[in-house]
N, CA, C and O atoms as a Tripos MOL2 file, in Angstrom:
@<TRIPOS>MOLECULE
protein
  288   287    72     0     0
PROTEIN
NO_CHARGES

@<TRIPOS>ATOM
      1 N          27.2280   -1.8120   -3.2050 N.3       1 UNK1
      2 CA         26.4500   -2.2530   -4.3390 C.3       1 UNK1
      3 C          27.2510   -3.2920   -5.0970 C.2       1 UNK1
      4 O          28.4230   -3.0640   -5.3950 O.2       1 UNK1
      5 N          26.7650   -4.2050   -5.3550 N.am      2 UNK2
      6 CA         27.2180   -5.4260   -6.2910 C.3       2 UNK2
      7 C          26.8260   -5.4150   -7.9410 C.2       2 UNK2
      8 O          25.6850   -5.5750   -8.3740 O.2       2 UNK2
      9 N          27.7780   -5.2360   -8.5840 N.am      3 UNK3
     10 CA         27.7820   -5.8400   -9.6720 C.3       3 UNK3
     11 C          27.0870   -6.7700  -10.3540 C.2       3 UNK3
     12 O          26.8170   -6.7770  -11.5550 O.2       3 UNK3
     13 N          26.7910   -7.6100   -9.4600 N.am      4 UNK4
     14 CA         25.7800   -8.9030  -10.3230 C.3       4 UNK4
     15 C          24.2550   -8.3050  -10.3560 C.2       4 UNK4
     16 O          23.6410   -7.5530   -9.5990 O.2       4 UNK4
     17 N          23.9650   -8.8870  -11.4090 N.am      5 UNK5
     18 CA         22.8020   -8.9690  -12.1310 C.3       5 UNK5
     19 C          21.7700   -9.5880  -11.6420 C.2       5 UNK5
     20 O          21.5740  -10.6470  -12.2390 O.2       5 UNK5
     21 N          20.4640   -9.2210  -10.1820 N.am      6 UNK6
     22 CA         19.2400   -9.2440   -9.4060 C.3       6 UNK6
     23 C          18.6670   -9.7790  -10.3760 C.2       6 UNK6
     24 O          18.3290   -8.9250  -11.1940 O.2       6 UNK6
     25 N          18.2930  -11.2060  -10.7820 N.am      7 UNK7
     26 CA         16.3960  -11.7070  -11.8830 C.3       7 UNK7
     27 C          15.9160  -12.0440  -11.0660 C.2       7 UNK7
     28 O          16.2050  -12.6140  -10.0140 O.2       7 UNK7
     29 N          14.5700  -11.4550  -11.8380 N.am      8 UNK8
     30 CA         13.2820  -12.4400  -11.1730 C.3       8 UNK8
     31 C          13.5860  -13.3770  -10.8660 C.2       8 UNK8
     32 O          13.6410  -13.4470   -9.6380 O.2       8 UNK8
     33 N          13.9390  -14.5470  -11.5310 N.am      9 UNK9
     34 CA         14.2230  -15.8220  -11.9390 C.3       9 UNK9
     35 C          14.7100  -16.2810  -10.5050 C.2       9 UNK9
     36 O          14.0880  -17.1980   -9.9680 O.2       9 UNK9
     37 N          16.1200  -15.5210   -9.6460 N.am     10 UNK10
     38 CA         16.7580  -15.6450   -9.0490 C.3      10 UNK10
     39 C          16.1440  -15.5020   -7.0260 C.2      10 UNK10
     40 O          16.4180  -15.9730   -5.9230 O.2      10 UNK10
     41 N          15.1750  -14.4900   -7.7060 N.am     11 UNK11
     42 CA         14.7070  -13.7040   -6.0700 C.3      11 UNK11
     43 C          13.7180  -13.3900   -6.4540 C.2      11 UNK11
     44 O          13.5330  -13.1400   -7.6450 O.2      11 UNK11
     45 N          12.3630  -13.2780   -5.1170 N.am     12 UNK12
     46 CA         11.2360  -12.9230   -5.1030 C.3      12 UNK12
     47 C          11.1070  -11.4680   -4.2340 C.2      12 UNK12
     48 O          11.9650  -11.6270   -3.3660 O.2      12 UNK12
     49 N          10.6580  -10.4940   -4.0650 N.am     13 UNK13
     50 CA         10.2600   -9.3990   -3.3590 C.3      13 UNK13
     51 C           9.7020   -9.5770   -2.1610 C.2      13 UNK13
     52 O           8.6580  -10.2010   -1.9720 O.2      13 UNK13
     53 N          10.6280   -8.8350   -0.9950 N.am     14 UNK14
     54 CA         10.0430   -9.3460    0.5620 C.3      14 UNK14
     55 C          10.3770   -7.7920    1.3710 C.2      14 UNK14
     56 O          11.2590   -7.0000    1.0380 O.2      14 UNK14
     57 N           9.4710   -7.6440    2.4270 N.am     15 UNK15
     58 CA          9.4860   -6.4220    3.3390 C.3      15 UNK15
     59 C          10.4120   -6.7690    4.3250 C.2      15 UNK15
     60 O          10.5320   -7.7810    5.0160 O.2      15 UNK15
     61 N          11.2770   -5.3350    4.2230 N.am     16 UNK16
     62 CA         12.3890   -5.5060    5.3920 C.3      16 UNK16
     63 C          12.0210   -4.6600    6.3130 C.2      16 UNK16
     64 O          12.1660   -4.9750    7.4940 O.2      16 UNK16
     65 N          11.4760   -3.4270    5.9580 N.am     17 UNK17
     66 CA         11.2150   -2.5730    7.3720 C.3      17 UNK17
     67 C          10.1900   -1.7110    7.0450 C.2      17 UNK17
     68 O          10.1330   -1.1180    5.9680 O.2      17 UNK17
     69 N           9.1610   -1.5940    8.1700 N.am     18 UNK18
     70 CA          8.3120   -0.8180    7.5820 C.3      18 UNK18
     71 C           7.8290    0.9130    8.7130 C.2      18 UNK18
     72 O           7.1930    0.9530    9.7660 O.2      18 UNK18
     73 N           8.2180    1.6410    8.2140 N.am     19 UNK19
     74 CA          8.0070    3.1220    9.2400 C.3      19 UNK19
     75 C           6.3250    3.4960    9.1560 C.2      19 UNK19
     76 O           5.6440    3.4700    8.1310 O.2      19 UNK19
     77 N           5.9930    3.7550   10.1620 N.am     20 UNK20
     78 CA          4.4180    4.1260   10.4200 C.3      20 UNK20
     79 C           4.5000    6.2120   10.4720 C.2      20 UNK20
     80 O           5.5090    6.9030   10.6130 O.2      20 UNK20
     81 N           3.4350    6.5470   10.3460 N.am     21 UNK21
     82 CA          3.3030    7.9380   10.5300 C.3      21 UNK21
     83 C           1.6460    8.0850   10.5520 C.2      21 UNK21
     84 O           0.7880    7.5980    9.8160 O.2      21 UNK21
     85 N           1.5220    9.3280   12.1860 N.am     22 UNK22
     86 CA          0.0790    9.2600   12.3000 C.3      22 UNK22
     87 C          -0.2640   10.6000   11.3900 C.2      22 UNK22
     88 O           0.5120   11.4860   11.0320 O.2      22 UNK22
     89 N          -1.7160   10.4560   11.1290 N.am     23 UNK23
     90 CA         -2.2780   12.0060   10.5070 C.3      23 UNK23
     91 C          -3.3940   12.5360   10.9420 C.2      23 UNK23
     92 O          -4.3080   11.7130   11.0040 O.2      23 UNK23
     93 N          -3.7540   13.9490   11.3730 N.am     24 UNK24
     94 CA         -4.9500   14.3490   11.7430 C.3      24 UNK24
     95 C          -6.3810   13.9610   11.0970 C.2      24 UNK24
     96 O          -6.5970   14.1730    9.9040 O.2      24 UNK24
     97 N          -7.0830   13.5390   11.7190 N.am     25 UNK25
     98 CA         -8.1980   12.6880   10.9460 C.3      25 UNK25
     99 C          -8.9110   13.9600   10.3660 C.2      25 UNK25
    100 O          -9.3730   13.7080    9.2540 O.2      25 UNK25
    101 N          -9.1250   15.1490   10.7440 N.am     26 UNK26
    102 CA         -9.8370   16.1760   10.0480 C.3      26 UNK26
    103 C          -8.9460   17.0160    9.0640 C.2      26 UNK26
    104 O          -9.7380   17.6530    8.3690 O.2      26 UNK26
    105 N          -7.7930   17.2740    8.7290 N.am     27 UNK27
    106 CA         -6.9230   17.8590    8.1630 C.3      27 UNK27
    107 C          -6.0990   16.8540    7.5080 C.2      27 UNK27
    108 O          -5.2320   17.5130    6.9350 O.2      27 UNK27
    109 N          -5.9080   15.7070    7.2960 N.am     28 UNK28
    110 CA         -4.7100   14.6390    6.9300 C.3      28 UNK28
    111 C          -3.3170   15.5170    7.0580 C.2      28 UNK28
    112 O          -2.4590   15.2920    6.2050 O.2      28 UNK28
    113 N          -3.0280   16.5510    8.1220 N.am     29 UNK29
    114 CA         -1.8690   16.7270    8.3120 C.3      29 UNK29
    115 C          -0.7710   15.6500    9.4210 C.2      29 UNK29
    116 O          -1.2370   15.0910   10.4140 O.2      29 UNK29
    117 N           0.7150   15.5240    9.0010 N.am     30 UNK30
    118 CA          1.1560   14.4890    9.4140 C.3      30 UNK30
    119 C           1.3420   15.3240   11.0610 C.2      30 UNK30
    120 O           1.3300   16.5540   11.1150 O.2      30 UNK30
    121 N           1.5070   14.4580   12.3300 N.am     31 UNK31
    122 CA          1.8010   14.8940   13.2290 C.3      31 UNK31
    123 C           3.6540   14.9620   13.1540 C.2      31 UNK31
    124 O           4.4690   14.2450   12.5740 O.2      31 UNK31
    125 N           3.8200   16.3290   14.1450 N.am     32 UNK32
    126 CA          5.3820   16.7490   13.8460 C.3      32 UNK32
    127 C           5.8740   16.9160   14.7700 C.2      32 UNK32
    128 O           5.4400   17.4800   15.7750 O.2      32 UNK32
    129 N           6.9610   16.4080   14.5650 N.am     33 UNK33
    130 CA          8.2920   16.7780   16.3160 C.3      33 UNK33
    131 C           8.2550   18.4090   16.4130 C.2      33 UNK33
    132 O           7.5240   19.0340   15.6450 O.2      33 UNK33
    133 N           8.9230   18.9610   17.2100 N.am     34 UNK34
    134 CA          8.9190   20.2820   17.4420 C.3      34 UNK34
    135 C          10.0750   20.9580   16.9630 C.2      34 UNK34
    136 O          10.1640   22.1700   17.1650 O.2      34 UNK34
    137 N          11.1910   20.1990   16.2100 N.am     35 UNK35
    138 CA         11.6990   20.6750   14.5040 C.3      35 UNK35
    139 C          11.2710   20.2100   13.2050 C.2      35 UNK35
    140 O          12.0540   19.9600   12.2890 O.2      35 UNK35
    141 N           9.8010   20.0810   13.1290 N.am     36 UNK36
    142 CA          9.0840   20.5050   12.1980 C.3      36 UNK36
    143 C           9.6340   19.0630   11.1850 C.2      36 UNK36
    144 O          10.0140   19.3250   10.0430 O.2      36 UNK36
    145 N           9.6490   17.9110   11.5490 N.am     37 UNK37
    146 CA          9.8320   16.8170   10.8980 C.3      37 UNK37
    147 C           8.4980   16.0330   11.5000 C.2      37 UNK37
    148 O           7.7310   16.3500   12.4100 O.2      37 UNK37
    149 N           8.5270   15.1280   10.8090 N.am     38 UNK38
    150 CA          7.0340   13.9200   10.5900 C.3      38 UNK38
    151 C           7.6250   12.8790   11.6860 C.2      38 UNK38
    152 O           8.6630   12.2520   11.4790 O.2      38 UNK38
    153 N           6.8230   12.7530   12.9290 N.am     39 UNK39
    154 CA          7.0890   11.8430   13.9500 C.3      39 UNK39
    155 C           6.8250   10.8110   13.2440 C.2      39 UNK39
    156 O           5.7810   10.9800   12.6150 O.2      39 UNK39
    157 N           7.4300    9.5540   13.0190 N.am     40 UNK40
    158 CA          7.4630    8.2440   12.8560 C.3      40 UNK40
    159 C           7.6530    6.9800   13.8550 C.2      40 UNK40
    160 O           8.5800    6.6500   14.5940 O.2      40 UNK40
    161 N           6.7320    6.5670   13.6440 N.am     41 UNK41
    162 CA          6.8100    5.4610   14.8310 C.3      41 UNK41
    163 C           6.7630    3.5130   13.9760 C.2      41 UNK41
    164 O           6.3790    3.1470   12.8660 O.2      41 UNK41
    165 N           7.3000    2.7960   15.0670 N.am     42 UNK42
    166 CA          7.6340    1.7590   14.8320 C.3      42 UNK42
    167 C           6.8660    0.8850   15.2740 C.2      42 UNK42
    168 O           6.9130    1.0440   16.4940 O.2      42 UNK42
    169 N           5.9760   -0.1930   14.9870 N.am     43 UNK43
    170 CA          5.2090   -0.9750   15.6150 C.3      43 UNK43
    171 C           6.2610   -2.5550   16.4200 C.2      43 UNK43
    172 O           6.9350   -3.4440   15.9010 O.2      43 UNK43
    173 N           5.9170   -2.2330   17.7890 N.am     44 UNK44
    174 CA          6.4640   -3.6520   18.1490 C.3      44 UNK44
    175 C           6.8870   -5.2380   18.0770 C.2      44 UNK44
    176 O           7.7510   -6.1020   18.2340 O.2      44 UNK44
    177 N           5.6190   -4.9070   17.7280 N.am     45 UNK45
    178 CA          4.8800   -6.5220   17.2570 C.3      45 UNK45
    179 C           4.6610   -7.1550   16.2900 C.2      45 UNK45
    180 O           3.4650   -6.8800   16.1970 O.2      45 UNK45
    181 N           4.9260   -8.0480   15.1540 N.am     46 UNK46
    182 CA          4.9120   -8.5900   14.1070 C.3      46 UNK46
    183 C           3.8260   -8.4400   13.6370 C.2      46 UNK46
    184 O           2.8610   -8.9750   14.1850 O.2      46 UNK46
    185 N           3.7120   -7.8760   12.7960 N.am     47 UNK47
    186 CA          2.9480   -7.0200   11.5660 C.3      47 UNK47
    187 C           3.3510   -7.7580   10.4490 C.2      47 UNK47
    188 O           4.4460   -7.5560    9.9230 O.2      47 UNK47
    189 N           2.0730   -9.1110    9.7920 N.am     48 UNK48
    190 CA          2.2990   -9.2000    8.2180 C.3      48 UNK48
    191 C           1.8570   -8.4940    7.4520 C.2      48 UNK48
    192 O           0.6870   -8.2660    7.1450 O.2      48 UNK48
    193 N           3.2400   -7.9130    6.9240 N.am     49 UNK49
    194 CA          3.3480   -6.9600    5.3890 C.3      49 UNK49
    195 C           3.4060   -7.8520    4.4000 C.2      49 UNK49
    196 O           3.9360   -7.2600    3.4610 O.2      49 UNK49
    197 N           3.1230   -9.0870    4.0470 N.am     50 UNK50
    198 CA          3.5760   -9.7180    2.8670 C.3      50 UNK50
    199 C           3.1220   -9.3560    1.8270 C.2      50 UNK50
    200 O           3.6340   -9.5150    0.7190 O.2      50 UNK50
    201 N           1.7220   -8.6290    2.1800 N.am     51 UNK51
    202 CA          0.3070   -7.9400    1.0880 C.3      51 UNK51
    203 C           1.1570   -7.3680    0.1180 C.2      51 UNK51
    204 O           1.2230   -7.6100   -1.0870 O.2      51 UNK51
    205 N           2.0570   -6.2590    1.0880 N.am     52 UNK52
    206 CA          2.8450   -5.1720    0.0190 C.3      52 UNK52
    207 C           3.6260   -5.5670   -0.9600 C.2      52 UNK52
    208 O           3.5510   -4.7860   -1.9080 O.2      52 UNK52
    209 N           4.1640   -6.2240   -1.0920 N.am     53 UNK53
    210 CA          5.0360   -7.1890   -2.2490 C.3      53 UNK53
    211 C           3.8520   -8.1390   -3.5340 C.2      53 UNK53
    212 O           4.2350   -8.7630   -4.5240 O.2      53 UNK53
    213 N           2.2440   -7.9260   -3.0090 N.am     54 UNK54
    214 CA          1.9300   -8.3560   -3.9470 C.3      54 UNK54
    215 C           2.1690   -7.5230   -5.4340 C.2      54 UNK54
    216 O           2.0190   -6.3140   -5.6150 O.2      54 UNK54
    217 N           2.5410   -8.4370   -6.3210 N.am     55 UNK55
    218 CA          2.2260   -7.4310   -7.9940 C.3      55 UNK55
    219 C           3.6940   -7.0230   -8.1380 C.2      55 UNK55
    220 O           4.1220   -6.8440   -9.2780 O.2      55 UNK55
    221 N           4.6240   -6.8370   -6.9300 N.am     56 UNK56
    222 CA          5.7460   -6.6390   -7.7050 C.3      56 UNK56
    223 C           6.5910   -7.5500   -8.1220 C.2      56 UNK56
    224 O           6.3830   -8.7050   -7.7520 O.2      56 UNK56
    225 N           7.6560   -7.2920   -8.9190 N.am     57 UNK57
    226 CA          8.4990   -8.0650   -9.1910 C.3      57 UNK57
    227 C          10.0180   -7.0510   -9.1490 C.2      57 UNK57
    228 O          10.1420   -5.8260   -9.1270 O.2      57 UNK57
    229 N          11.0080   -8.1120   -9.1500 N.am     58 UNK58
    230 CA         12.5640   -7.5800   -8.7700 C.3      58 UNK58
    231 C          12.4830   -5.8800   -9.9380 C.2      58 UNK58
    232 O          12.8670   -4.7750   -9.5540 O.2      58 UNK58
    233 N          12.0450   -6.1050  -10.9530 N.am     59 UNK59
    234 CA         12.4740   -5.1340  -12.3450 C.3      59 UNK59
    235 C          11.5740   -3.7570  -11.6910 C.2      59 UNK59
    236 O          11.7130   -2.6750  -12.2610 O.2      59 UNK59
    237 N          10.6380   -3.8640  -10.4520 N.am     60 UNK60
    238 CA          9.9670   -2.7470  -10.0930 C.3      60 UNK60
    239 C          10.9690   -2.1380   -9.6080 C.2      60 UNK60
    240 O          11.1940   -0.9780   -9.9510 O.2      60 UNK60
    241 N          11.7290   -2.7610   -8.7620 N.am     61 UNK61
    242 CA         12.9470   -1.7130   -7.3350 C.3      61 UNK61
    243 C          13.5480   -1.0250   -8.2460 C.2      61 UNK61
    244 O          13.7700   -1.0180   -9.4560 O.2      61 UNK61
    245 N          13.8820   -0.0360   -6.6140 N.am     62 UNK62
    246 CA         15.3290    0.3650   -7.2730 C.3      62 UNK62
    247 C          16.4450    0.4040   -6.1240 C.2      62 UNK62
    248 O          16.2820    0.9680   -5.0420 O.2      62 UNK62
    249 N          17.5600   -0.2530   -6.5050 N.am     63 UNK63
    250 CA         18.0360   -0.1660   -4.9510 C.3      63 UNK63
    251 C          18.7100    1.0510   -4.4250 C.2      63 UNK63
    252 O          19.1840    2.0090   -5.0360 O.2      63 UNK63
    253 N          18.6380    0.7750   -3.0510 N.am     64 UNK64
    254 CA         19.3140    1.9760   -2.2430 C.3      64 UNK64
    255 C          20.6160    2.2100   -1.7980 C.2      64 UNK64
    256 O          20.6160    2.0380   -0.5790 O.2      64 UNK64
    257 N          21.5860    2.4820   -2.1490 N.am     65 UNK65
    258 CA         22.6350    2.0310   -1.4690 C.3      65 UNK65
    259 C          23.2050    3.4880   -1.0570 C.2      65 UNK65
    260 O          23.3250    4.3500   -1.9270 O.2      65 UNK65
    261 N          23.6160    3.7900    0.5390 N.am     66 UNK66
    262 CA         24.0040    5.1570    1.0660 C.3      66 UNK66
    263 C          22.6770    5.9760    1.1770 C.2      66 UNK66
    264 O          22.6050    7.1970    1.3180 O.2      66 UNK66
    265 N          21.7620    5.1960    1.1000 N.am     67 UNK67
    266 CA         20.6870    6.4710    1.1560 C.3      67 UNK67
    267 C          20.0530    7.3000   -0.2640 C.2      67 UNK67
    268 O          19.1180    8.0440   -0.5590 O.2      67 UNK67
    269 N          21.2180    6.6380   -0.8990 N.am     68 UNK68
    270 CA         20.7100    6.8990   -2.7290 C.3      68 UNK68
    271 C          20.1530    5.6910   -3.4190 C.2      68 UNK68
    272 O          20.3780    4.5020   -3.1960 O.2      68 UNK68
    273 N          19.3810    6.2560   -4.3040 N.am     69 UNK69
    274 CA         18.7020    5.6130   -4.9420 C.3      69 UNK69
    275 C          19.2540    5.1060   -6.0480 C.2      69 UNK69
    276 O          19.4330    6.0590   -6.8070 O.2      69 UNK69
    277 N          19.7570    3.7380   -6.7330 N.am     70 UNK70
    278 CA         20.0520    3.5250   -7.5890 C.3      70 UNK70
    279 C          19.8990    3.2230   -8.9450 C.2      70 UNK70
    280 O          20.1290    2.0390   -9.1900 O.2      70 UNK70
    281 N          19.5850    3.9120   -9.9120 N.am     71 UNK71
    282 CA         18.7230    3.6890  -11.1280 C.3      71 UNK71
    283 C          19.5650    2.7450  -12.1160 C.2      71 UNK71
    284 O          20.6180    3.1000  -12.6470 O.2      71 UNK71
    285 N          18.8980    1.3800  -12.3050 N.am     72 UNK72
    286 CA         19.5890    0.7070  -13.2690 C.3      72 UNK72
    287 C          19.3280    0.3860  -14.7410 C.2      72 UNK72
    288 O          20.1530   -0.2600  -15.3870 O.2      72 UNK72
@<TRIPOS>BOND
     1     1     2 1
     2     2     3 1
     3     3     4 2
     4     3     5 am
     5     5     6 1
     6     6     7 1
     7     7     8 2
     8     7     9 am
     9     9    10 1
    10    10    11 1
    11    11    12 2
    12    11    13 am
    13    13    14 1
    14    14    15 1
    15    15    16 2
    16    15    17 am
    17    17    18 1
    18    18    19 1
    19    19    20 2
    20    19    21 am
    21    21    22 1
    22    22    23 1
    23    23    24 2
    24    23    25 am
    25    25    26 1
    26    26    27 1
    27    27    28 2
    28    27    29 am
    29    29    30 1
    30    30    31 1
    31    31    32 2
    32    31    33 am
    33    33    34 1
    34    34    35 1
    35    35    36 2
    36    35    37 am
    37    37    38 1
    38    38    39 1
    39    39    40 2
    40    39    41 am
    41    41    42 1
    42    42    43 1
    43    43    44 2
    44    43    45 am
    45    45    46 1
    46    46    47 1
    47    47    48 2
    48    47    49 am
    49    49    50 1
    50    50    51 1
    51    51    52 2
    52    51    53 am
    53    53    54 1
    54    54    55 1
    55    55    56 2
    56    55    57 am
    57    57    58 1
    58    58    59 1
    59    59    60 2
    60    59    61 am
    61    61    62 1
    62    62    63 1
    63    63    64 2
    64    63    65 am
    65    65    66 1
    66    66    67 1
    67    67    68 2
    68    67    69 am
    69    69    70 1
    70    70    71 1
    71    71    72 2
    72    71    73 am
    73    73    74 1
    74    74    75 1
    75    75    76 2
    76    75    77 am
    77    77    78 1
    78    78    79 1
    79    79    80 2
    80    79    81 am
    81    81    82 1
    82    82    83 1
    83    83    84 2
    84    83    85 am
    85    85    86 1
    86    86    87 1
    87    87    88 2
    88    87    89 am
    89    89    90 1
    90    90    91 1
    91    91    92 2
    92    91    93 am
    93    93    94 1
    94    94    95 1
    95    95    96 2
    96    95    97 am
    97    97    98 1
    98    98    99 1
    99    99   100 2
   100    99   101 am
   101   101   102 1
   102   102   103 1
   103   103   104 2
   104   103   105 am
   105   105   106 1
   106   106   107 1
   107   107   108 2
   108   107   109 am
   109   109   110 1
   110   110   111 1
   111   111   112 2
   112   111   113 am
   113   113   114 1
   114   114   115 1
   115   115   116 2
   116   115   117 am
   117   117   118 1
   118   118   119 1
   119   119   120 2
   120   119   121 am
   121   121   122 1
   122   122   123 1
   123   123   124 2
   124   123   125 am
   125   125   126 1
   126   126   127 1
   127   127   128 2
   128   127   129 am
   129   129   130 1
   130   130   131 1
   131   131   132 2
   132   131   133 am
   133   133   134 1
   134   134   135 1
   135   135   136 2
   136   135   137 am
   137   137   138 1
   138   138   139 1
   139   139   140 2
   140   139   141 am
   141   141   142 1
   142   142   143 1
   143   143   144 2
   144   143   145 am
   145   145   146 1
   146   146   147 1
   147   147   148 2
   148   147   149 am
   149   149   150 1
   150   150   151 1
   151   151   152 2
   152   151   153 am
   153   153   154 1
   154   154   155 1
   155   155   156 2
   156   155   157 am
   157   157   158 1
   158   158   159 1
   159   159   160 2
   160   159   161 am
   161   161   162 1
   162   162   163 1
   163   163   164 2
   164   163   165 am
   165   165   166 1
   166   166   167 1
   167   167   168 2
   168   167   169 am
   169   169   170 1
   170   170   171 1
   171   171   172 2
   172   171   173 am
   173   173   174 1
   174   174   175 1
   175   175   176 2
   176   175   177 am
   177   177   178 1
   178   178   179 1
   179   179   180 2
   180   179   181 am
   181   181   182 1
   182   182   183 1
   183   183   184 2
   184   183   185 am
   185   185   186 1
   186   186   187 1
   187   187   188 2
   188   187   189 am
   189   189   190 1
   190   190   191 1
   191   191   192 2
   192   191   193 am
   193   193   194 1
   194   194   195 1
   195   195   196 2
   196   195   197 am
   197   197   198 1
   198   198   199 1
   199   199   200 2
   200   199   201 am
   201   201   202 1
   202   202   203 1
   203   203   204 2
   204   203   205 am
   205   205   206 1
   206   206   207 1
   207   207   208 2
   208   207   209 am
   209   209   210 1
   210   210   211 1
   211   211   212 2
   212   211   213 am
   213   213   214 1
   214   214   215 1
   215   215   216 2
   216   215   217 am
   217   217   218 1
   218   218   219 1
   219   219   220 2
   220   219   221 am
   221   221   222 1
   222   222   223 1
   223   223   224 2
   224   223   225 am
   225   225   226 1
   226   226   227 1
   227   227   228 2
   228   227   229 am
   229   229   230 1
   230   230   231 1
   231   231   232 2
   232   231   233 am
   233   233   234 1
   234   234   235 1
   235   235   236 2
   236   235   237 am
   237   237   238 1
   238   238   239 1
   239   239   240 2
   240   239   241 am
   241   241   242 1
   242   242   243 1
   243   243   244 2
   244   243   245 am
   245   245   246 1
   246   246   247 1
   247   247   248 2
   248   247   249 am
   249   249   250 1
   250   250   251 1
   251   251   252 2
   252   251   253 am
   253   253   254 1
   254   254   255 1
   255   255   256 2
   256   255   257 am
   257   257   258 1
   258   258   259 1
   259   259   260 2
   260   259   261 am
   261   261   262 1
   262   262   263 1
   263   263   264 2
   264   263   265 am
   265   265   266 1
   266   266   267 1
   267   267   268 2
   268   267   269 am
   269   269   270 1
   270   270   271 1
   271   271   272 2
   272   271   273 am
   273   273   274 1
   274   274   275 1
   275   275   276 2
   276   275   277 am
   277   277   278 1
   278   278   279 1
   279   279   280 2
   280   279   281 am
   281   281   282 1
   282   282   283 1
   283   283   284 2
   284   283   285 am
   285   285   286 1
   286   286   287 1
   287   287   288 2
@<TRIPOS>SUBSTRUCTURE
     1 UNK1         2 RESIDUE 1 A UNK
     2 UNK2         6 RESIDUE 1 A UNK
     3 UNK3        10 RESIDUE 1 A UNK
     4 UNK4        14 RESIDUE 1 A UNK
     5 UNK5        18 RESIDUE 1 A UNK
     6 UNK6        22 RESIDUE 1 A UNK
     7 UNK7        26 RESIDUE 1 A UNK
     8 UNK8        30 RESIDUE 1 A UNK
     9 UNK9        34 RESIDUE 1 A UNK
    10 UNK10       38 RESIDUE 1 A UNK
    11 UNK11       42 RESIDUE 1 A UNK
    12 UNK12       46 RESIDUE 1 A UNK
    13 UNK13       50 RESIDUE 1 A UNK
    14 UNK14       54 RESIDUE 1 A UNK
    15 UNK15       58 RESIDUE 1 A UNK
    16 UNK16       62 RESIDUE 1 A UNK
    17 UNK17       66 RESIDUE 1 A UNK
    18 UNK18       70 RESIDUE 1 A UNK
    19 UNK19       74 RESIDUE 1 A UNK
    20 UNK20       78 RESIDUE 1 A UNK
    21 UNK21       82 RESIDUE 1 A UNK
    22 UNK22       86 RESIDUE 1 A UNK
    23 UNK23       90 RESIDUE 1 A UNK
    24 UNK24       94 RESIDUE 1 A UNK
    25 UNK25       98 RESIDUE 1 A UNK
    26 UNK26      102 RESIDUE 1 A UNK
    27 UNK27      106 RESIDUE 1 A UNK
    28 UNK28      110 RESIDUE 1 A UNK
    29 UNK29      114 RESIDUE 1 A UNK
    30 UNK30      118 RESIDUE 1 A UNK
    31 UNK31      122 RESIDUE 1 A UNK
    32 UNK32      126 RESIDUE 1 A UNK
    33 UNK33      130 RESIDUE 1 A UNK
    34 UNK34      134 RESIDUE 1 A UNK
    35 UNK35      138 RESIDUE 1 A UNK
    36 UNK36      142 RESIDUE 1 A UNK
    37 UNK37      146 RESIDUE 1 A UNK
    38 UNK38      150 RESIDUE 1 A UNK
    39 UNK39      154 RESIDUE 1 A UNK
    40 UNK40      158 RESIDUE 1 A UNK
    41 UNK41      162 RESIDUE 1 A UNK
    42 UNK42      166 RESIDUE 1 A UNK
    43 UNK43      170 RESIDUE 1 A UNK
    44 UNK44      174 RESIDUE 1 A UNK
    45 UNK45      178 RESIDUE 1 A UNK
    46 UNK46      182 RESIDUE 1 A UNK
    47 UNK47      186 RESIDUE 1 A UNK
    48 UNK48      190 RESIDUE 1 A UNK
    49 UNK49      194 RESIDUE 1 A UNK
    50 UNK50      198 RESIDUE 1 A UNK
    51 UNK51      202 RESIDUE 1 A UNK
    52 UNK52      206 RESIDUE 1 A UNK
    53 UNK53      210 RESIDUE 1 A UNK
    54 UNK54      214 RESIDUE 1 A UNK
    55 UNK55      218 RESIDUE 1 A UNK
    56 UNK56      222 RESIDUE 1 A UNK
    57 UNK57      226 RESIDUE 1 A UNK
    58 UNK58      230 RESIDUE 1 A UNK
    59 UNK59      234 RESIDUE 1 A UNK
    60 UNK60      238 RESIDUE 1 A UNK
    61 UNK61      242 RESIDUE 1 A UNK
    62 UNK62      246 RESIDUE 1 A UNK
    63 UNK63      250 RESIDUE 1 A UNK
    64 UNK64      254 RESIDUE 1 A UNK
    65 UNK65      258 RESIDUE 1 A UNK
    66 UNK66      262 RESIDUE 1 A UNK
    67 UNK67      266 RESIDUE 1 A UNK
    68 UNK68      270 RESIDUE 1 A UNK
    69 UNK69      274 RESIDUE 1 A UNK
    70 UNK70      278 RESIDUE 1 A UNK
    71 UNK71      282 RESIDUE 1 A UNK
    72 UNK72      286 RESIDUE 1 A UNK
């Protein structure tokens, strides 16, 4: 994690990775590996996400660093 100070001003909001998960169409339960975790799958093929970044701005995030969430 860096010290400096993320503005709007500086950077715009962009998708780095995006995880898929299927769900039973009659139950919306997630489908599960057989230790009881949420199978996630990855799409191959270039998928524009740019949609998702509409409306936000930098002051929405929060960053992640180690897997933690960083509240600033």
């Amino acid at each position: 994690m860096s010290d400096k100070k993320i503005r709007d001003e500086d950077y715009c909001v962009a998708v780095w990775d995006v995880t898929f998960y299927l769900i039973d169409k009659e139950t919306d339960e997630p489908a599960m590996n057989d230790d009881g975790s949420v199978r996630e799958f990855h799409a191959d093929q270039h998928i524009d996400c740019s949609n998702l970044t509409d409306g936000l701005s930098v002051d929405d995030l929060e960053e992640i660093v180690s897997n933690e969430i960083v509240r600033s």
